[in-house]
C-alpha positions in Angstrom: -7.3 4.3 11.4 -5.4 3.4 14.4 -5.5 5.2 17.7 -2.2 7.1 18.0 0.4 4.9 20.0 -1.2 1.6 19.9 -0.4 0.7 16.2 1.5 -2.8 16.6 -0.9 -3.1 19.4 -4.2 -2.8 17.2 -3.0 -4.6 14.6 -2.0 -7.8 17.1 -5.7 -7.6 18.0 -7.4 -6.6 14.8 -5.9 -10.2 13.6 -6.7 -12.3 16.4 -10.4 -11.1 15.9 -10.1 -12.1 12.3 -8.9 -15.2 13.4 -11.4 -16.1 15.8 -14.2 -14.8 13.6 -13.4 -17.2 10.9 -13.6 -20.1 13.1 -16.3 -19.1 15.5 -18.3 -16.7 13.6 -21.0 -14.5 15.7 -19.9 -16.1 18.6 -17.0 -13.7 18.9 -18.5 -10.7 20.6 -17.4 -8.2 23.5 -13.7 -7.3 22.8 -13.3 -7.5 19.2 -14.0 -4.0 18.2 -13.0 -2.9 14.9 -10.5 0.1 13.7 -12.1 3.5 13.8 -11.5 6.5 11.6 -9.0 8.6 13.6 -6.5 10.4 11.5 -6.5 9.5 8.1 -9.7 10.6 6.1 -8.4 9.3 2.5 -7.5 6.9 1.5 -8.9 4.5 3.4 -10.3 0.5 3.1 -13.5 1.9 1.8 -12.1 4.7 -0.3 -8.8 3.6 -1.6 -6.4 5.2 -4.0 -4.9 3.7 -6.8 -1.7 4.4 -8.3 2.1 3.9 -10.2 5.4 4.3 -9.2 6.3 8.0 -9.4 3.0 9.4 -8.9 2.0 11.7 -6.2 -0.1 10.4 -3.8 -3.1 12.8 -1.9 -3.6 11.9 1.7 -6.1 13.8 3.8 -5.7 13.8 7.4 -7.4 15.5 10.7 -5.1 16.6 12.9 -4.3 20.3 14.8 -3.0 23.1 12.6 0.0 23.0 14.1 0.6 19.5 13.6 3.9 19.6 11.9 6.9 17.1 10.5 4.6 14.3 8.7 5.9 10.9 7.1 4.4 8.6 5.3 4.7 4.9 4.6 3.2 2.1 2.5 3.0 -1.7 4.8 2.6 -5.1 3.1 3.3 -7.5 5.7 7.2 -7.1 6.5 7.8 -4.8 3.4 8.2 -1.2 4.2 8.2 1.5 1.7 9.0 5.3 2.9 7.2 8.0 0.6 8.7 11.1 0.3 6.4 13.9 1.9 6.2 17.2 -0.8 4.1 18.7 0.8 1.8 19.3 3.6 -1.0 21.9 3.8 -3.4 22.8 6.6 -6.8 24.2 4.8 -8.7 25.6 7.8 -12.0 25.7 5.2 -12.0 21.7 5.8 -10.0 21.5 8.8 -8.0 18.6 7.3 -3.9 18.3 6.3 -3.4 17.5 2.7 -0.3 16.0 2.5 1.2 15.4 -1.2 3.5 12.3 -1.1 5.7 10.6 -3.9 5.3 7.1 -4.8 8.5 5.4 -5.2 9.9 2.8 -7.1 8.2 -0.6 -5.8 9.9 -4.3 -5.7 6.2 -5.8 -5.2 2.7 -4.7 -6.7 0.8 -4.9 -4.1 -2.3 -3.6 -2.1 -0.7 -1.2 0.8 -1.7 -0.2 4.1 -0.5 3.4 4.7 0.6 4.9 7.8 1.4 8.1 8.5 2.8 10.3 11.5 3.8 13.6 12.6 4.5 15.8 16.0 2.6 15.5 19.2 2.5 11.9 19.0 -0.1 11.6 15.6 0.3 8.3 14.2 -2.3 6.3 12.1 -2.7 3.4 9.7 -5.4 2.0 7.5 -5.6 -1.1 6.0 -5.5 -1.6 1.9 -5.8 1.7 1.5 -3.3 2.1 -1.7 -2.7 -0.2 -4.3 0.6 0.1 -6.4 0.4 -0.6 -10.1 2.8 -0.6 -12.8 0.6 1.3 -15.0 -2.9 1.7 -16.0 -4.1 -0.7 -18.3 -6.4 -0.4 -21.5 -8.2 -3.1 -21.3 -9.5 -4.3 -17.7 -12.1 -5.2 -15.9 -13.9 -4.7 -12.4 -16.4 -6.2 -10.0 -19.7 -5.1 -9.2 -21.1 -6.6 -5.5 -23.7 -5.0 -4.0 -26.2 -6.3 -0.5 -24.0 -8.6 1.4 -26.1 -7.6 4.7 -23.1 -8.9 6.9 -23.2 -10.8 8.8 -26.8 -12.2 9.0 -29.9 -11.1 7.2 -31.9 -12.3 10.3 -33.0 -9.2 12.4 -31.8 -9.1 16.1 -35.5 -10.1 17.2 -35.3 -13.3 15.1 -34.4 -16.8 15.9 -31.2 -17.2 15.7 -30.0 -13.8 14.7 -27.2 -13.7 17.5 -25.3 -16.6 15.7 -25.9 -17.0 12.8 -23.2 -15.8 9.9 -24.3 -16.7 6.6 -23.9 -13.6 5.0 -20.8 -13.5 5.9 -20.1 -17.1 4.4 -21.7 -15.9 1.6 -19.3 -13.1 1.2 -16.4 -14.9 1.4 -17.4 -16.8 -1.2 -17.4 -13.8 -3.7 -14.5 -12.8 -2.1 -12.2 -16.1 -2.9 -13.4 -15.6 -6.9 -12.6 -11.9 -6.8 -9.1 -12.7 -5.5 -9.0 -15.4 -8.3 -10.1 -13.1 -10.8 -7.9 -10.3 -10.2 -10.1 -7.2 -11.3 -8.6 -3.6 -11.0 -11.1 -3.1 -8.6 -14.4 -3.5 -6.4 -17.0 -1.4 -6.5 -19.6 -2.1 -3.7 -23.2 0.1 -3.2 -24.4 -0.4 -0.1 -25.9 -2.2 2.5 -22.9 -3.8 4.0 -24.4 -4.3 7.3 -28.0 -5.6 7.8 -28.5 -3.4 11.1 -26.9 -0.5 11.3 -27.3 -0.1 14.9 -26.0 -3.3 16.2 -22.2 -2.1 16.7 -22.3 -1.7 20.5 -26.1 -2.3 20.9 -26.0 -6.2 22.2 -22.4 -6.2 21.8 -22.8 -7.1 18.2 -20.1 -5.5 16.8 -21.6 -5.1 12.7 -19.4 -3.0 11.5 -16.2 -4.5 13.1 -16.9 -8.0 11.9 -17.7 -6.6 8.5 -14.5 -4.3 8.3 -12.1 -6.8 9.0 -13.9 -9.2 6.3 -13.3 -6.3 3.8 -9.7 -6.7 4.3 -9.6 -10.2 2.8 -9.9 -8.7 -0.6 -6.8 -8.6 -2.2 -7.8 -5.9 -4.5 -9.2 -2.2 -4.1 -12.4 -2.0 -2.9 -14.7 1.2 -3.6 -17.7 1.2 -0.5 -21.2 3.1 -0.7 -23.7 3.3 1.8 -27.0 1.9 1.7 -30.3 2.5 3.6 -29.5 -0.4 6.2 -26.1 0.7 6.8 -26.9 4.5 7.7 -30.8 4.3 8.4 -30.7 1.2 10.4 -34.0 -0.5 10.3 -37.5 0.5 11.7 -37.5 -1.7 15.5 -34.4 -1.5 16.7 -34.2 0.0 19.7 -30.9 2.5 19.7 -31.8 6.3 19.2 -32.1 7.7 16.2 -29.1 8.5 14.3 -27.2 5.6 15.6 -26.4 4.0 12.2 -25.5 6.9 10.8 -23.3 8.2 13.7 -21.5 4.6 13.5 -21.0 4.8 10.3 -19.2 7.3 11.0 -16.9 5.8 13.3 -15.5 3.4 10.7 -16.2 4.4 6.9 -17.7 8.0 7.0 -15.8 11.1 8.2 -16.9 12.8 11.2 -17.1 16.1 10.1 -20.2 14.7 8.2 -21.5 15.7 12.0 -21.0 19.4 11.7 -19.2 20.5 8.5 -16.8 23.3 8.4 -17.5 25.9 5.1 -15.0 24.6 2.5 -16.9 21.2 3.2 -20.5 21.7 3.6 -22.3 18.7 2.7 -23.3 16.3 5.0 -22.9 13.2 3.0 -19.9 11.1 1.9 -19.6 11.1 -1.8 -16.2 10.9 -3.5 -14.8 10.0 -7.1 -11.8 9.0 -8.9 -10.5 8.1 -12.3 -8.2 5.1 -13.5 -7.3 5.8 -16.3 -9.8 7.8 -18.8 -13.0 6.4 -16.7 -14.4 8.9 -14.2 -16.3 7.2 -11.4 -18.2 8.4 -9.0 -19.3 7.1 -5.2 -22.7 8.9 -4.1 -24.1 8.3 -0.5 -28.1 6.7 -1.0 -30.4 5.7 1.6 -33.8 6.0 3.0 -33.6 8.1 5.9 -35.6 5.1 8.6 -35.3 7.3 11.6 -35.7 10.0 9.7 -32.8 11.6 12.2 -32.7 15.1 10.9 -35.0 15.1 8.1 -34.2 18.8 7.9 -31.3 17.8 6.5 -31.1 14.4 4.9 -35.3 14.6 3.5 -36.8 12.1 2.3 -34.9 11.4 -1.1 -32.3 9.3 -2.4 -29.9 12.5 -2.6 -30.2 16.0 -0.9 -29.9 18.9 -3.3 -26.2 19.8 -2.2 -25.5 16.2 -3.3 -26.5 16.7 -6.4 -25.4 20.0 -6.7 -21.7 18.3 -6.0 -22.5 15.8 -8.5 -22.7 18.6 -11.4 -19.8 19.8 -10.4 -17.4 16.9 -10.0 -19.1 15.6 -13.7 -18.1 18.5 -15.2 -14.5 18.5 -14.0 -14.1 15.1 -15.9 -15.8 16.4 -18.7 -12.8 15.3 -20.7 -13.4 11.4 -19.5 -13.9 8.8 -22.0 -16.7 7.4 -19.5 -18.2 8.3 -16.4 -19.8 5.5 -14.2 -22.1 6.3 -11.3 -22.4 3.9 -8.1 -24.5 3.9 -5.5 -27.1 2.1 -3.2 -30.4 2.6 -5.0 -32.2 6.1 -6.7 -35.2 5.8 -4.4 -36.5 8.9 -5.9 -35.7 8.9 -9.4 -33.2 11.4 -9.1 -30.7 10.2 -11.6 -31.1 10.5 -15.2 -27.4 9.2 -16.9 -28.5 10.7 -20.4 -29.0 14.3 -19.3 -25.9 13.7 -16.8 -23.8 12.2 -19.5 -23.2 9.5 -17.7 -22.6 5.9 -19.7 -23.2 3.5 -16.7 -24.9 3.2 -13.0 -24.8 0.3 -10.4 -27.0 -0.4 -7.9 -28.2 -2.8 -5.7 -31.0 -2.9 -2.9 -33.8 -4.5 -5.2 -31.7 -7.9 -4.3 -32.1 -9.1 -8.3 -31.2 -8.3 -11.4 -31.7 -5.9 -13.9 -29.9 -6.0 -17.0 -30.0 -2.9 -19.2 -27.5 -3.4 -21.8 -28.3 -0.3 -24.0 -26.2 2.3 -22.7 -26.5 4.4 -21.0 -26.6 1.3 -19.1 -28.9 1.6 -15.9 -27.7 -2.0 -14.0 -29.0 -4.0 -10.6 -27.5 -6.7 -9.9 -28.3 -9.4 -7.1 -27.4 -9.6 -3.4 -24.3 -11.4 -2.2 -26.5 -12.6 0.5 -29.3 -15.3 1.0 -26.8 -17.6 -0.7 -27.1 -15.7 -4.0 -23.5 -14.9 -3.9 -23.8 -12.5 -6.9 -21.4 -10.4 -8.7 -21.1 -9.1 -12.0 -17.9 -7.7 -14.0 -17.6 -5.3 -15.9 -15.0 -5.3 -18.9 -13.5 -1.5 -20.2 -11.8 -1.4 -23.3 -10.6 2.2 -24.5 -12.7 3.6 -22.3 -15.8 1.8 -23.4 -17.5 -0.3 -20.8 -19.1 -3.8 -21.7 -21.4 -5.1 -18.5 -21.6 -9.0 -18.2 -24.8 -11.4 -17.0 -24.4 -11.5 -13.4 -22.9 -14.1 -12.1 -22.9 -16.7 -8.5 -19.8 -18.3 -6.9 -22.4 -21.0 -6.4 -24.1 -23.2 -3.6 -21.0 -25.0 -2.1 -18.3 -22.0 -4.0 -17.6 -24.8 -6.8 -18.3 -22.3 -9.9 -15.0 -21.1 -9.6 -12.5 -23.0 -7.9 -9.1 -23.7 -7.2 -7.0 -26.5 -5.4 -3.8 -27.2 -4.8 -1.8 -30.4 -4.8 0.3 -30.8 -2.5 -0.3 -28.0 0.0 0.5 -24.5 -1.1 1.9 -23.6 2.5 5.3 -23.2 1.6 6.5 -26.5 2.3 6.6 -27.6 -1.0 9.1 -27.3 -3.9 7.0 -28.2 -6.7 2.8 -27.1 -6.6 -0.2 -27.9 -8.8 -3.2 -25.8 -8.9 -6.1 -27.3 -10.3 -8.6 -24.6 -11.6 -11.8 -25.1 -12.6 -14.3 -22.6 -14.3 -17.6 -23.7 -14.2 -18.8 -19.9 -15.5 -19.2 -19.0 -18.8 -16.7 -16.3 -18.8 -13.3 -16.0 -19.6 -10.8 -14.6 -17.0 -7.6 -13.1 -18.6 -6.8 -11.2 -16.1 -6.7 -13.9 -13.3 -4.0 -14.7 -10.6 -2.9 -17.3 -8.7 -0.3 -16.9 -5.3 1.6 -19.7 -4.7 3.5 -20.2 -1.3 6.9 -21.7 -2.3 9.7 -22.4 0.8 12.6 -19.3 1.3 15.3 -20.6 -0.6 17.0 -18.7 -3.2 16.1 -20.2 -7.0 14.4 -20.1 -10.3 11.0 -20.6 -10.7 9.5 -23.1 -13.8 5.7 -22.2 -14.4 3.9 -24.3 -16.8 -0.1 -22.8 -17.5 0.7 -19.6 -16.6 3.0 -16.5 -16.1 5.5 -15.6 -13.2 4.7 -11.8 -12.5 6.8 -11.0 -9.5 8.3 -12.4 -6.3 7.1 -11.5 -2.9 10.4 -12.3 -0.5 10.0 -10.3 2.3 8.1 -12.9 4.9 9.2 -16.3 6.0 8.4 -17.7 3.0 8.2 -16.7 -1.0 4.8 -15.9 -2.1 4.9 -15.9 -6.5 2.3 -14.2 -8.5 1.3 -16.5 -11.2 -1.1 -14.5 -13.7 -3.0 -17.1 -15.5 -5.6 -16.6 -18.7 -8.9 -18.5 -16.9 -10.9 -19.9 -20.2 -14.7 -20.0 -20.1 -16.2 -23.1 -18.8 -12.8 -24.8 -18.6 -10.4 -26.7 -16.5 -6.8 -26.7 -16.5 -3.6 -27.0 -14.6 -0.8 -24.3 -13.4 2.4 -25.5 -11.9 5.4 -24.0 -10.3 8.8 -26.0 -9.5 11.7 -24.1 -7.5 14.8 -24.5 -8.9 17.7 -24.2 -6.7 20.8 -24.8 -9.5 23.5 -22.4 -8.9 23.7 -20.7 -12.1 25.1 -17.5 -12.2 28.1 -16.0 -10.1 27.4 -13.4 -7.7 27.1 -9.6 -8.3 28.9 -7.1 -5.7 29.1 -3.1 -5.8 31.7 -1.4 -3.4 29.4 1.6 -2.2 32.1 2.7 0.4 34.8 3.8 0.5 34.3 4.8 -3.3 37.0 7.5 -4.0 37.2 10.9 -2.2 37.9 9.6 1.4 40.0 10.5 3.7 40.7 7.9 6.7 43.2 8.5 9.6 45.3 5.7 10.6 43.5 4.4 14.0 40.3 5.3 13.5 37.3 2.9 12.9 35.1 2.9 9.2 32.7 1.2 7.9 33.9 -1.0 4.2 30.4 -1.3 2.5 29.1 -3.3 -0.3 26.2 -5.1 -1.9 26.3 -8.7 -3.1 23.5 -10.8 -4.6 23.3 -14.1 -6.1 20.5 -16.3 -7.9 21.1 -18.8 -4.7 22.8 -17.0 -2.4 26.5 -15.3 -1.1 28.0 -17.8 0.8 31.6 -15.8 1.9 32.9 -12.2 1.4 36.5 -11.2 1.2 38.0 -7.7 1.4 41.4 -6.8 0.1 42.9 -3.9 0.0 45.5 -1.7 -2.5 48.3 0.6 -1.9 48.7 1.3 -5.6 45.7 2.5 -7.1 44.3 -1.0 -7.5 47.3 -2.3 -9.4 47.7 -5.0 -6.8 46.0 -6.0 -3.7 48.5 -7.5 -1.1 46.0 -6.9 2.2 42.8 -9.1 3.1 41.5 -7.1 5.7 38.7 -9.9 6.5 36.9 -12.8 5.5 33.3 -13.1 6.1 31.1 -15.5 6.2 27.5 -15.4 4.8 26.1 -12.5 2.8 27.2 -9.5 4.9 27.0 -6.2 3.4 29.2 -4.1 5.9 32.7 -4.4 8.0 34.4 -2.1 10.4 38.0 -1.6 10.1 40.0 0.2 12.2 42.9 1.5 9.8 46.3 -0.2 10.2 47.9 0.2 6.6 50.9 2.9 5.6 49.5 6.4 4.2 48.6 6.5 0.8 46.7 8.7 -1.5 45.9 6.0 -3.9 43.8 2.9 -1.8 41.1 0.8 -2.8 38.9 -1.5 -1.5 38.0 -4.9 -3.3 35.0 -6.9 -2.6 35.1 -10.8 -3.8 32.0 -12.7 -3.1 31.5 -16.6 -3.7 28.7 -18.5 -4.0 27.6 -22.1 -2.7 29.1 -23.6 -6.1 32.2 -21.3 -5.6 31.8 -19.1 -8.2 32.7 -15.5 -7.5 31.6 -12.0 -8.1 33.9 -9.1 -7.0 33.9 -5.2 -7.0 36.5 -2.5 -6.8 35.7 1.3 -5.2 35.2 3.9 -8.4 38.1 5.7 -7.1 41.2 5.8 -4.5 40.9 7.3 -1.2 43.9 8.5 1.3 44.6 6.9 4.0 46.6 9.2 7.0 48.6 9.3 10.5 46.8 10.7 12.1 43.1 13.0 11.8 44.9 16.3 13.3 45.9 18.0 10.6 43.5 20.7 8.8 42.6 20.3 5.3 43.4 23.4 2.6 40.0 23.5 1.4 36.5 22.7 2.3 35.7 18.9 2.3 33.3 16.6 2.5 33.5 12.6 1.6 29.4 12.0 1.7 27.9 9.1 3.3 29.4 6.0 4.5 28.1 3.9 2.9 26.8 4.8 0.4 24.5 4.2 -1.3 22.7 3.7 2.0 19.2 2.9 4.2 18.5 4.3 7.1 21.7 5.4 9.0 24.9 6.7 7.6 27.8 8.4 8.5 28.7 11.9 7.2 32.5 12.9 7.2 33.7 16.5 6.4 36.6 18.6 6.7 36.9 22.6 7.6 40.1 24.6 7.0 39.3 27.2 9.8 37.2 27.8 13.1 32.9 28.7 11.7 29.3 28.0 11.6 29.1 24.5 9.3 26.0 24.0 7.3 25.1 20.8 5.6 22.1 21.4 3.5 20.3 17.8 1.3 19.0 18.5 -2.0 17.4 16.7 -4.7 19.6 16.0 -8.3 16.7 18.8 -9.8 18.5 21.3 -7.1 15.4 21.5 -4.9 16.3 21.8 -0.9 15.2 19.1 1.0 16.0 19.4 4.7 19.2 21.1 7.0 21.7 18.4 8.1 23.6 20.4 10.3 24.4 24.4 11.0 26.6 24.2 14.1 29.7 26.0 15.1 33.2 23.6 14.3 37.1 24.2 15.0 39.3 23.6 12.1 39.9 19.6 10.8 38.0 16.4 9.9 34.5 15.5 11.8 32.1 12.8 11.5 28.1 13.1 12.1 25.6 10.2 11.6 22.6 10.8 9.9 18.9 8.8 10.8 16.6 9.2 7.7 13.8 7.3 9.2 10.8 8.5 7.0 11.6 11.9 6.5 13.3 10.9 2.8 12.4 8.8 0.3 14.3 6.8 -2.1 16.5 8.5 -4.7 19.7 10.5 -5.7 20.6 13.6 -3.9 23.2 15.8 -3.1 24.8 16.9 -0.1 26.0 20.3 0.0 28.6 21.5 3.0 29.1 25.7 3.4 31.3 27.5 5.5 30.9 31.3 4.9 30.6 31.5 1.5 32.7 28.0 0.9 31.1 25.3 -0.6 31.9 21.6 -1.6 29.4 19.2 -2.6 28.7 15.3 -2.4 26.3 13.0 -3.6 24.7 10.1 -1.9 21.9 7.4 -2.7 19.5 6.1 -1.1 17.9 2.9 -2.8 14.2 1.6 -3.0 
C-alpha cells in the first residue's frame, strides 16, 4: 500500500510512528499518516490470504492496462522470498490486474508482507497480507474481537478526547493473548475507529494510528466495517461521506466510489475458505449521514449485497460450514437457517450474547471500555464449537507471560513463566524466544521447537507450547553451541560439462553448512578424473561459498574440483564436482557441435554466468523452461561469430525457485542444460 518509489522510505516512517505511538499515545499527531491503498487491492492487512507452500496465490491490483512485466515478493523482516508470476490478466470489467503467483518452498512460517512491481515505475507493499502455512489443519481454532473504538471511545467534543488512548491500551491487551494463543486467524466486525471522520479533521489521524496497531498481530486478521467506521457519528463536523471516503483510503477499495460493470456493488464484502469452512466478510453499518441514501438505504445490507451473498453461498455449497461476520444486522436481514449458514459474529451491542444452538447467532463484547473481550472459536472436521467470551483482564494478568532473564537475545538459556488464569485450554499456543546469533542446538523443556527464524541479528525460535486451563507452568530454551557434526559441502560449479580456457577467469562454487559453523575452505584440483588431487588452488577462510580462478593448470579433459570444509573442532566435510570438465589453451578454437555448459554456479541466486559454444556464424537463442517443458522467458536471440561466449544472467524477481532447463538453438541445432535455483 505504498506510494510507488518511496517503499524503504514509508516503511522507515511507518515504524518510527509506531514507535512513538507506543510511548506517547494521541500525542503523536501531524506527520504520522498511515499507508493508503494504492496498488494492491487483495490481499491486504485487513483482507489477508492464507496459504501453503505450492499453492497459487491471487493478487489483485489497479494499475493501467498496459502495465506490463509484474513480480512479486513475500517480506518478513530481512527474509525475502521471490514468487514466481503465472500469470497476469487485465479484466477491463473491474479494471484490476489479477496476477496468479506460485508460493514456494518456505524456510520460515510466517505472516508476509507482499510486494509487488511492474513497468512504469508501479511498486507497492502491504503489511501481513499473506501468511504461509505448512498445511491446513483439522482441528483449530480462531478469535473473534469485535468494537475496539481505537483509539478513544471519548468523542472529539469531550474532555479529554485529544489524548487520551485507552482503547488502544485495551487493544493491545487482546492483542499480546492472541499472539500467545496462536489462532489460525482473527476475525474482527467492525467499529475499529470511534470517529470515522477524525483522520485529517484535527489532525487526528484514526485510521493511521489504528492501522499500524493492526500490524502488531502476529496472525491473519480478517476486518469488517462497522457504523462508526463508515457512518462516522452524528456532530462531527466533516461533510458527509467523510468516513466512508476514508475508509476508503486505507481498508476499502476505491472503486467502491464509482464501480466499473464486472464490479457493481458499492460495498466491500469478500470471503474465503481454510480448509472445508467457508467464511464470509459482509460490510454493516447505519448510514449516520445518510451520504447517498439512494444507494446505501437505510438497512444493514443493500439488496445487491445480499444478492452477492446468495451467490458466493452457493459457490461453497460443498463447505462443511459456512460462518458469516459482520458488524451488526440492524435490520434483521440475516436469517443463517434459510441461508444455511452454521454461525454469525457480531458486535456493536458491546455485550454478549451467547447462542449455543446452532445455527449459532453470537455477540460478543467490546474490546474497549476495559472489557478487553474476545472469544474463540474451536473447528473440528468442519464443525464449529464457540467458547464463553473471554477478557485479558484489568491489568492484562489473565494470560500472561514472563521471561527470566530477558528474552532480547542476549541470553543463552531463557525461562518463560506462563500463567493462565482462563478457564481454557490453549493447545495451539506459541511462544518466540530471542536467543543470541550463534550457530547451535536448541534444548526445550515445556514445550516444542517448531522452526528457526535466522535471518535478522539475532535467532528468533518458535516454541509451540500446549497452555492448560487455569494453569501455570514453565518453558525453557538453552543454546547449545557443541560442535557435533562435520560440515556438509556440494560442489555446484564446475560440475562436469565445462569447458575453461587456460587464462581466463571462473567462478569455483560451492555450499558448505555446519551445525556451528565453516571455519576454512580448501580447493584442490585433479588432472586425472579425481584419482588424485595434487593442486590447492586456494584456502579460504570463513564460510565462503564462491572463488575466482584464473586457469593456470595443463589441458585436460578429465578435471575436478574438490571442496574440503573444516569446522571450529576441525572436523571436515568435502565435495567433488559430478563430473570432469576440460580445461584448454586457449578459447579460440570453434567447437564441432552446439554447446552449452549452464550456469556458473550452479545451483544459483540471483546472478549467474551462462557459457555456450557455436560451431558457425548465426542468430543464438537461449530460451528457460520449466522441468514440465513449459517456456518461461527468452535469455538471449542475438546474432554470434563462431566459438565459446559467456552472458550473465540477473533473475531478480522474474523467477522463482526451482529446476529448469536451459535450452540453446542455432537454426535448427539444439543443446540443452539444466540449472537450479534454490528457495
Amino acid at each position: 500500500m505504498h506510494t510507488p518509489g518511496n517503499r524503504v522510505l514509508s516503511v522507515s516512517l511507518s515504524r518510527l510512528c509506531v514507535l512513538l505511538i507506543a510511548v506517547l499515545g494521541s500525542s503523536v499527531q501531524g506527520w504520522c499518516a498511515g499507508d493508503t491503498l494504492t496498488v494492491i487491492q487483495r490481499p491486504l492487512l485487513n483482507i489477508p490470504a492464507i496459504v501453503r507452500a505450492g499453492d497459487t496465490l491471487n493478487i489483485q491490483c489497479e494499475a493501467p492496462s498496459g502495465t506490463s512485466n509484474w513480480a512479486a515478493e513475500l517480506i518478513h523482516g530481512k527474509s525475502l522470498v521471490p514468487l514466481a508470476v503465472l500469470e497476469s490478466t487485465y479484466d477491463p470489467s473491474t479494471l484490476w490486474w489479477d496476477l496468479k503467483a506460485r508460493v514456494p518452498a518456505v524456510r520460515l512460517y510466517e505472516l508476509y508482507d507482499l510486494a509487488v512491481a511492474a513497468s512504469g515505475g508501479t511498486q507497492d507493499t502491504t503489511r501481513n497480507a499473506v501468511r504461509v502455512i505448512p498445511e491446513f489443519k483439522n482441528d483449530y481454532y480462531f478469535v473473534h474481537i469485535t468494537d475496539p473504538h481505537l483509539p478513544t471511545h471519548r468523542y472529539y467534543y469531550e474532555a479529554g478526547a485529544e489524548t487520551d488512548s485507552s482503547s488502544m491500551v485495551d487493544l493491545r491487551e487482546v492483542i499480546k493473548d492472541v499472539n500467545i494463543i496462536n489462532p489460525e486467524f482473527v476475525l474482527l466486525t467492525g467499529d475499529l475507529v470511534n470517529e470515522g471522520e477524525l483522520e485529517d479533521y484535527l489532525d487526528r489521524h484514526y485510521f493511521s494510528r489504528a492501522q499500524r496497531l493492526l500490524t502488531e498481530f502476529q496472525v491473519p486478521v480478517y476486518l469488517t466495517a462497522g457504523n462508526h467506521d463508515l457512518g462516522g457519528w452524528y456532530a462531527t463536523p466533516p461533510p458527509d461521506g467523510t468516513a466512508r471516503r476514508t475508509w476508503w483510503r486505507f481498508f476499502g477499495w476505491q472503486r467502491l466510489s464509482s464501480p466499473p460493470s464486472g464490479a457493481p456493488w458499492y460495498t466491500q464484502d469478500y470471503s474465503f475458505d481454510y480448509g472445508p469452512v467457508h467464511y464470509v466478510g459482509l460490510e454493516a453499518y447505519i448510514n449516520y449521514d445518510m451520504w447517498r441514501s439512494d444507494i446505501y438505504g437505510g438497512q444493514s445490507f443493500t439488496q445487491a449485497q445480499m444478492n452477492w451473498l446468495a451467490g458466493d453461498l452457493a459457490a461453497a455449497s460443498g463447505s462443511l460450514a459456512r460462518v458469516l461476520f459482520y458488524h451488526y444486522d440492524f435490520s434483521r436481514q440475516i436469517n443463517p437457517g434459510s441461508l444455511g449458514i452454521q454461525m454469525t459474529l457480531a458486535g456493536h451491542t458491546h455485550s454478549d450474547e451467547n447462542d449455543f444452538l446452532p445455527p449459532y447467532n453470537i455477540i460478543t463484547r467490546s474490546v474497549c471500555d476495559g472489557n478487553r473481550a474476545y472469544r474463540l472459536v474451536r473447528v473440528s472436521g468442519g464443525v464449529l464449537h464457540p467458547s464463553f467470551t473471554m477478557t485479558a483482564g484489568s491489568t492484562g494478568a489473565n494470560l500472561n507471560v514472563t521471561y527470566a532473564p530477558a528474552n532480547d537475545g542476549t541470553n543463552s538459556s531463557v525461562t518463560a513463566n506462563i500463567t493462565n488464569n482462563l478457564p481454557e485450554h490453549f493447545e495451539h499456543s506459541q511462544l518466540r524466544f530471542v536467543m543470541p546469533a550463534q550457530k547451535g542446538y536448541y534444548d526445550v523443556a515445556g514445550g516444542t521447537l517448531l522452526q528457526v527464524d535466522d535471518s535478522g541479528p539475532n535467532r528468533v525460535c518458535y516454541v509451540g507450547v500446549d497452555i492448560l486451563a487455569s494453569s501455570s507452568q514453565t518453558v525453557s530454551i538453552t543454546l547449545d553451541t557443541t560442535d557435533r557434526e562435520a560440515p556438509q559441502v556440494t560442489v555446484t560449479s564446475p560440475n562436469g560439462g565445462e569447458i575453461w580456457d587456460a587464462g581466463s577467469a571462473h567462478v569455483i562454487a560451492w555450499t558448505a553448512s555446519d551445525d556451528i559453523g565453516v571455519t576454512s575452505v580448501s580447493i584442490v584440483l585433479s588432472l586425472d578424473g579425481g584419482l588424485t588431487f595434487s593442486d590447492t588452488l586456494a584456502t579460504e577462510a570463513g564460510d565462503e561459498s564462491t572463488y575466482t580462478w584464473t586457469v593456470n593448470a595443463d589441458p585436460t579433459t578429465a578435471a575436478r574440483i574438490k571442496v574440503i570444509a573444516r569446522d571450529g573442532a576441525d572436523h571436515t566435510g568435502e565435495d567433488t564436482g559430478n563430473g570432469d570438465f576440460e580445461i584448454r589453451q586457449a578459447a579460440t578454437s570453434v567447437p564441432g557441435t552446439l554447446v552449452i555448459a549452464g550456469t556458473a554456479p550452479n545451483p544459483f541466486s540471483g546472478h549467474a554466468t551462462i557459457r555456450f559454444g557455436l560451431p558457425r556464424d548465426g542468430v543464438a537463442e537461449i530460451d528457460l523452461y520449466d522441468v514440465a517443458g513449459h517456456f518461461v522467458m527468452n535469455l538471449v536471440r542475438s546474432p554470434y561469430s563462431a566459438g565459446y561466449h559467456e552472458i550473465g544472467w540477473d533473475t531478480g524477481n522474474a523467477v522463482g525457485a526451482g529446476v529448469y532447463i536451459l535450452r540453446l538453438k542455432l537454426g535448427r541445432d539444439t543443446a540443452t542444460a539444466k540449472t537450479v535455483i534454490p528457495g
